[in-house]
Backbone as numpy.savetxt, mean C-alpha at the origin, in Angstrom:
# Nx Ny Nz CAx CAy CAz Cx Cy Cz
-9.66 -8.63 37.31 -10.25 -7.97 36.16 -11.76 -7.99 36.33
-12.36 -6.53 36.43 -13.88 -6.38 36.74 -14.61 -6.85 35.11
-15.45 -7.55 35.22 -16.49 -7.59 34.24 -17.47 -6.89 34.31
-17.61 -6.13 34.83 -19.13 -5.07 35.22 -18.87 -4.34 33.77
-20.61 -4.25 33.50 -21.10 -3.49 32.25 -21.10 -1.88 32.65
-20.35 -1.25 33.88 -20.33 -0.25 33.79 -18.69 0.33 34.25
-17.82 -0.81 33.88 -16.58 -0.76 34.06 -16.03 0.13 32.37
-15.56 1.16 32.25 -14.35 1.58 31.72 -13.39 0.71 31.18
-13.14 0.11 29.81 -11.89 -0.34 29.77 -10.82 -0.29 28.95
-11.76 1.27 27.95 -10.51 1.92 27.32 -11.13 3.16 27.57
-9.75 4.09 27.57 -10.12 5.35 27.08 -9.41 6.06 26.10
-9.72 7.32 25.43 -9.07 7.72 24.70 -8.95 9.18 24.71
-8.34 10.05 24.70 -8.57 11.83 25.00 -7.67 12.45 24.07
-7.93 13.52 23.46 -7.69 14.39 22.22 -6.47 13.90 21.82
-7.15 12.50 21.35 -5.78 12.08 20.16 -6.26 12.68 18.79
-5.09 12.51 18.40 -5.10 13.22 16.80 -3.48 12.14 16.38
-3.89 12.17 14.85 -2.75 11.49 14.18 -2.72 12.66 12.96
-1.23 12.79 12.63 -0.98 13.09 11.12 0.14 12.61 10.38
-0.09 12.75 9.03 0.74 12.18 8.24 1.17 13.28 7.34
2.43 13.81 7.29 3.42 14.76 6.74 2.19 16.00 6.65
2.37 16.31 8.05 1.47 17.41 8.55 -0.08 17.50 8.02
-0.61 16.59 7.54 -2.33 16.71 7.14 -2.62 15.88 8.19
-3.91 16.29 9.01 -4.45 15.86 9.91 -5.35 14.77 9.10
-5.61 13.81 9.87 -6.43 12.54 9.57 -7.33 12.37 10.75
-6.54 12.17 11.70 -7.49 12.13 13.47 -6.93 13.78 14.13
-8.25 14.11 15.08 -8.31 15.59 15.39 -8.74 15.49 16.73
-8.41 15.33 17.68 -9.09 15.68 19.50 -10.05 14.43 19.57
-9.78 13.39 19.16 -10.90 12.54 19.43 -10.63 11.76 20.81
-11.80 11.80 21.53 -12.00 11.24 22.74 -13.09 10.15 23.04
-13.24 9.41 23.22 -13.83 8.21 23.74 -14.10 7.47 24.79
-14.69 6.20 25.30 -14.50 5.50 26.57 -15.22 4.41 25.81
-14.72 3.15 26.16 -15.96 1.46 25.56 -15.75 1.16 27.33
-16.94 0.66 27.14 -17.74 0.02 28.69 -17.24 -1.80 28.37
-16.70 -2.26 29.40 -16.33 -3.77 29.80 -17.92 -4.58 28.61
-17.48 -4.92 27.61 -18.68 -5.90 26.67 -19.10 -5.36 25.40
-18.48 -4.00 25.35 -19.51 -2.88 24.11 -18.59 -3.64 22.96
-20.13 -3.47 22.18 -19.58 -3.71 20.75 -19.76 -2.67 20.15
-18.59 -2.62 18.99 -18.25 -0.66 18.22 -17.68 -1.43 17.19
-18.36 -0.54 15.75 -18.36 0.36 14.84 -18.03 1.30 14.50
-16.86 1.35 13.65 -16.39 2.62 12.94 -16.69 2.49 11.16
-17.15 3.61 11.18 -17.54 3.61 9.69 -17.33 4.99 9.45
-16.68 5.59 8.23 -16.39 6.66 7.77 -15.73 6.61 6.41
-15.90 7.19 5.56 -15.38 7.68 3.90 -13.85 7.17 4.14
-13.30 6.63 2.73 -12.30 6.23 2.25 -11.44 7.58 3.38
-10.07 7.37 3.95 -9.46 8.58 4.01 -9.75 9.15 5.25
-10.73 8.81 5.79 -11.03 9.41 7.08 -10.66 9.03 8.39
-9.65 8.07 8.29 -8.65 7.58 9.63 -9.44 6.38 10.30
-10.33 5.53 9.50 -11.00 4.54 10.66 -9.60 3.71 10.70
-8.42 3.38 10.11 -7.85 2.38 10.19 -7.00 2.84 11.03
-6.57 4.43 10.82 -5.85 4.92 11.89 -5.75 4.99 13.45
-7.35 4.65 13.39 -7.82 4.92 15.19 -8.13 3.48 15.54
-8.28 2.67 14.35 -7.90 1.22 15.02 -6.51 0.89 15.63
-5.67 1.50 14.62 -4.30 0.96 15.09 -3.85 1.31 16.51
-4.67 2.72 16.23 -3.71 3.09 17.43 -4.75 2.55 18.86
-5.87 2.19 18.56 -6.68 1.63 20.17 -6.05 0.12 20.45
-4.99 -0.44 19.31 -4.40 -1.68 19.12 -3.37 -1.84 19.65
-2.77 -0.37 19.73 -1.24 0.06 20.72 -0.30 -0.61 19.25
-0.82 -0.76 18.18 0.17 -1.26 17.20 0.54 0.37 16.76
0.01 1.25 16.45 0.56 2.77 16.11 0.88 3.81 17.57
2.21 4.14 17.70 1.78 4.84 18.57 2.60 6.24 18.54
2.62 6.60 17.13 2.82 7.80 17.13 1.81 8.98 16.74
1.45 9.30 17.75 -0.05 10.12 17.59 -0.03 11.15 18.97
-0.68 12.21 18.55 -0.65 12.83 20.11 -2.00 12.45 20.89
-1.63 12.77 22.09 -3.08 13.41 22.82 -2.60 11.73 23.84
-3.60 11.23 24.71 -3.50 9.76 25.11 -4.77 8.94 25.09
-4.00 7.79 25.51 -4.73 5.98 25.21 -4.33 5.56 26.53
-5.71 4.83 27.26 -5.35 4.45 28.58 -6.23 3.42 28.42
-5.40 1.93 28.28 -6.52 0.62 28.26 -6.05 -0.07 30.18
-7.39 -0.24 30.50 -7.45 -0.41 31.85 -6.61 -1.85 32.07
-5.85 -1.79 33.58 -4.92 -2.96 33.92 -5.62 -4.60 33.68
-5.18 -5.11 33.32 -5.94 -6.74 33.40 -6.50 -6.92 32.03
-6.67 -6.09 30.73 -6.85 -6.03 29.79 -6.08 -6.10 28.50
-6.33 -6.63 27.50 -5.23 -6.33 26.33 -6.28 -6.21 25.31
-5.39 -5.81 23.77 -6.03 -5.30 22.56 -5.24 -6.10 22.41
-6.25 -6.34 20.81 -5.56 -7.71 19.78 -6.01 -6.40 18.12
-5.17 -6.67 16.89 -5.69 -6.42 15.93 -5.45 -6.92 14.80
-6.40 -7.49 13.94 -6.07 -8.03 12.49 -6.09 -7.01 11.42
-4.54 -7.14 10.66 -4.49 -6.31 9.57 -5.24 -6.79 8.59
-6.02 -5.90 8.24 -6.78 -5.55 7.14 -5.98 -4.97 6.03
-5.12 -4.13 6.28 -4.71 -3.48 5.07 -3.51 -4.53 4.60
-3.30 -4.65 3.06 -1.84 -5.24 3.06 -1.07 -4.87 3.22
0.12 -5.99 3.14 1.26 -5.34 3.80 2.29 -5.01 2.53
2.01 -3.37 2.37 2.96 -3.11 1.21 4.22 -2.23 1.29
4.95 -2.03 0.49 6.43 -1.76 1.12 6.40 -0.11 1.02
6.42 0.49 2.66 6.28 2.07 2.17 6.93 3.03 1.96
8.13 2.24 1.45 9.41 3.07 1.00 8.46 3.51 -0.47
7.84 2.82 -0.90 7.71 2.63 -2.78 6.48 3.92 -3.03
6.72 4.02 -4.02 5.54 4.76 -4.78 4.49 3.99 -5.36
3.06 4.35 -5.51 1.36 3.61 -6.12 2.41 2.62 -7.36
2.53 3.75 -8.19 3.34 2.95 -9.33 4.06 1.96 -9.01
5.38 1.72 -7.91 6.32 1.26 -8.30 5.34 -0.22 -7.62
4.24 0.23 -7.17 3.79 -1.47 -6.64 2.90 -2.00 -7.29
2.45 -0.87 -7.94 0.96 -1.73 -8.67 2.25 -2.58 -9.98
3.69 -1.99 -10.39 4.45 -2.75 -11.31 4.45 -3.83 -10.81
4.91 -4.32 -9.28 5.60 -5.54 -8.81 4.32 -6.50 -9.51
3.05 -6.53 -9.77 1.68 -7.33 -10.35 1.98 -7.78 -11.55
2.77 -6.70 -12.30 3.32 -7.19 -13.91 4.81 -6.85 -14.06
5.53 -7.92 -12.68 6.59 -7.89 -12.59 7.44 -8.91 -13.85
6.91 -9.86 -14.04 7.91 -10.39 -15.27 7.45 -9.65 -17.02
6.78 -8.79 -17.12 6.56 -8.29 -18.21 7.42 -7.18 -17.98
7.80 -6.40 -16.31 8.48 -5.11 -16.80 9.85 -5.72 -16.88
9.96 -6.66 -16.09 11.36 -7.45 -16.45 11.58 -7.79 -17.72
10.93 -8.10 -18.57 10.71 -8.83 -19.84 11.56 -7.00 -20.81
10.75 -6.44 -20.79 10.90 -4.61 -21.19 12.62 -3.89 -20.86
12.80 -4.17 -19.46 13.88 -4.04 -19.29 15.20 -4.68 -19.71
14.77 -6.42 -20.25 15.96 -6.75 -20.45 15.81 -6.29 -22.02
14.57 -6.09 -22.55 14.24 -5.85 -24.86 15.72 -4.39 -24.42
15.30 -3.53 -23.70 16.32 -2.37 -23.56 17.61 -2.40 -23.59
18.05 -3.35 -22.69 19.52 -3.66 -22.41 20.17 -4.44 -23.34
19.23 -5.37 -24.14 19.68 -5.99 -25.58 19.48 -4.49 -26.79
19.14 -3.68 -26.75 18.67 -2.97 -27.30 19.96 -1.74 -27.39
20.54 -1.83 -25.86 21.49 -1.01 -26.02 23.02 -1.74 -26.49
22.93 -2.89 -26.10 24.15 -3.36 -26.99 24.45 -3.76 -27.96
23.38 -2.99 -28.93 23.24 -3.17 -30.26 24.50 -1.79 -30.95
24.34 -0.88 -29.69 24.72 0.08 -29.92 26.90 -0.01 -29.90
27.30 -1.29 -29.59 28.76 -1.27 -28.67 29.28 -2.29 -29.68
30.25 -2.26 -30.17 30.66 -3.60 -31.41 30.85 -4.27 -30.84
30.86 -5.49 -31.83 30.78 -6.65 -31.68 30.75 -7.69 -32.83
31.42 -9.04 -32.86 31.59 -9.95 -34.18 30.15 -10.11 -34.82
30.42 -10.95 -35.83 28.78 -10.97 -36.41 28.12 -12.23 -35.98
29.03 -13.01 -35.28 28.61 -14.35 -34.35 27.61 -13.75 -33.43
27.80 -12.63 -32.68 27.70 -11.97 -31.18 26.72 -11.37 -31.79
26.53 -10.41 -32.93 25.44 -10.20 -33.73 24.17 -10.31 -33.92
24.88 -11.98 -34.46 23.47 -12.96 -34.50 22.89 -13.30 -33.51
23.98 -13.68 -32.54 23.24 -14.23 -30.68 21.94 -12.83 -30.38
22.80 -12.35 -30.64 21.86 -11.03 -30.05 20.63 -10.80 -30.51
20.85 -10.79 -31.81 18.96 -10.73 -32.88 18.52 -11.75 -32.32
19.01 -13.39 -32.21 18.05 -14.47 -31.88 17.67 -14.02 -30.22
17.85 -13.38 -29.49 18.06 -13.05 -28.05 17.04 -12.11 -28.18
16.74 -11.17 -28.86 16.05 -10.07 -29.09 14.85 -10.39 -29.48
14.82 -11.41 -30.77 13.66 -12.29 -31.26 12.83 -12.88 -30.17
13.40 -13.83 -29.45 12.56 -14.26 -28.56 12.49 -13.34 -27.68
12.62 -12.48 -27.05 12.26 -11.82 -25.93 11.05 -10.73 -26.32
11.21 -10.57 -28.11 10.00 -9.63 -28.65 8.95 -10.46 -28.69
8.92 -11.94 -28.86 7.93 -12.86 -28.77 7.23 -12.83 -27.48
8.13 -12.88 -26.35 7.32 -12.65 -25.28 6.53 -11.83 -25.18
7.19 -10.25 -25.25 6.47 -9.00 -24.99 5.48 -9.28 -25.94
5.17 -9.56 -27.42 4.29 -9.30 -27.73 2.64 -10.31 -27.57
3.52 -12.32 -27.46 2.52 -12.71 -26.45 1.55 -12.04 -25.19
2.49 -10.66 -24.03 2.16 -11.01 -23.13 1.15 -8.74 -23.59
1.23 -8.64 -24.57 0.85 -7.28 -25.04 1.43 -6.18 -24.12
2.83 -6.28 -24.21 3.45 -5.43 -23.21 3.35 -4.26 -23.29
3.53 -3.46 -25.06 4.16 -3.28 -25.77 2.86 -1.45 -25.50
1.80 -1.56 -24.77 1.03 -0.77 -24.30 0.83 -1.06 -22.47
1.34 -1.47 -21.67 2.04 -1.51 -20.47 1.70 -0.48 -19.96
1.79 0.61 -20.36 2.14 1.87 -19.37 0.23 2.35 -19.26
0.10 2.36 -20.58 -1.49 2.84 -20.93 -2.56 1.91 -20.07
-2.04 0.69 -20.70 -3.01 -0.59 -19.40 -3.38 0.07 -17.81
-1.89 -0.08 -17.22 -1.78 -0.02 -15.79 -1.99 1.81 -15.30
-2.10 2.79 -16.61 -3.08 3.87 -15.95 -4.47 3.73 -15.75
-4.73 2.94 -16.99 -6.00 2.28 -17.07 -6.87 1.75 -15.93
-6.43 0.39 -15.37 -6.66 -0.50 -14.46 -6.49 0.50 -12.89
-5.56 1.57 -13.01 -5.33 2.42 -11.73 -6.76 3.44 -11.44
-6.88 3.54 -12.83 -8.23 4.94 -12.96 -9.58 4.05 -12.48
-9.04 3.61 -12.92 -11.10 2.30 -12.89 -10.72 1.79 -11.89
-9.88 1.52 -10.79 -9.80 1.30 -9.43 -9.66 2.36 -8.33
-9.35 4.08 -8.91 -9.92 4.99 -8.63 -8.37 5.12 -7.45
-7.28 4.62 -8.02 -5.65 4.63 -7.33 -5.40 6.10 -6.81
-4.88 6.59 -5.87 -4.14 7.93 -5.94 -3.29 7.76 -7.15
-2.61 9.16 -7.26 -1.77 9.46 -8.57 -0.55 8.53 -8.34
0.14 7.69 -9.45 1.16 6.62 -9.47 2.48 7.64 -8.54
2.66 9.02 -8.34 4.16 8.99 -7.57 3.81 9.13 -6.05
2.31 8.89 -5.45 1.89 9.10 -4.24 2.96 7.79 -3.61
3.17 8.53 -2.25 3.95 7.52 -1.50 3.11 6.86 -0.67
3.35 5.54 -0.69 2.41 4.48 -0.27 2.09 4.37 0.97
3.47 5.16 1.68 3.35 5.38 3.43 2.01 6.60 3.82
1.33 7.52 2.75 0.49 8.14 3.33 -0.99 8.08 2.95
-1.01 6.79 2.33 -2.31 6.38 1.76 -3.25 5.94 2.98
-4.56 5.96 2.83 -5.38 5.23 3.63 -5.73 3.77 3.34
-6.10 3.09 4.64 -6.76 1.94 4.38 -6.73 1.53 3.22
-8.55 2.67 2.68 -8.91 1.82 1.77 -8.37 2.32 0.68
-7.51 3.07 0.31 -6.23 3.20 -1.02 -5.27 2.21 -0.92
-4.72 1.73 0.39 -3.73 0.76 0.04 -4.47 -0.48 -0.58
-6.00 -0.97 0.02 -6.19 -2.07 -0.38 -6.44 -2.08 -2.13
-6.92 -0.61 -2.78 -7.31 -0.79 -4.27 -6.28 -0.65 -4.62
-5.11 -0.29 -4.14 -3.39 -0.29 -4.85 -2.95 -1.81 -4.90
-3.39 -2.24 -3.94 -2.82 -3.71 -3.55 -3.66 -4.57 -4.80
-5.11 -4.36 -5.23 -5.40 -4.92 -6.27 -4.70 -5.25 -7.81
């Protein structure tokens, strides 16, 4: 393995990445010299995390090619979290006020078997069941939930809650992840 400051020890030639056909990376080509230190800096959205991954050999579905010279390896630390990209903005920024939507879901399900007979023993279980669980929600101010967490999404400047989390950038996953 050459150490010479005029050794080659990556290259890169008209890669491009996209995500459900919107381009992010476009023909980009490169070379780092054996010692260079690099900087990528560019606007929320503009693929710096993308062209890390992929000079990391951790992404490698992208066109164009990546040629890191023999005797060499790439290392990379995730920066972004690790969030689940089956889900939608919404369904993760919920998992944060996961025992309050749990809390909501079960007021419902007591709520609907109000609706199915039942003795007046089973009745009562149920109001005292209902009672405390309205105590919670209203301890924990559930009861505006939905308004909050558009709230907290807007002033963190979130894509729209049904964006899928698999085509966010960087720095959207990290203010989703907040």
């Amino acid at each position: 393995m050459s150490q010479k400051p005029d050794k080659v020890i990556y290259t890169m030639m008209g890669v491009g990445k996209y995500y459900d056909k919107k381009p992010v990376l476009q023909d980009i080509s490169l070379g780092y010299f054996y010692g260079a230190k690099i900087g990528v800096i560019g606007l929320n959205g503009s693929g710096k995390s993308s062209l890390l991954r992929i000079m990391a050999g951790v992404d490698r579905e992208f066109v164009g090619q990546t040629i890191l010279s023999p005797g060499y390896s790439t290392g990379f630390l995730e920066q972004e979290p690790g969030l689940d990209d089956s889900k939608t903005v919404r369904q993760v920024v919920e998992e944060g006020v996961r025992e309050i939507v749990d809390l909501l879901k079960e007021y419902e399900k007591i709520n609907e078997k109000f609706a199915e007979p039942m003795s007046d023993e089973e009745m009562n279980k149920l109001l005292e069941r209902q009672g405390r669980v309205q105590e919670k929600l209203d301890a924990a101010g559930a009861w505006d939930l939905d308004s909050r967490l558009e709230m907290a999404m807007d002033a963190l400047r979130c894509p729209p809650g049904d964006t899928p989390v698999r085509i966010l950038s960087g720095g959207e996953r990290r203010r989703v992840a907040l």
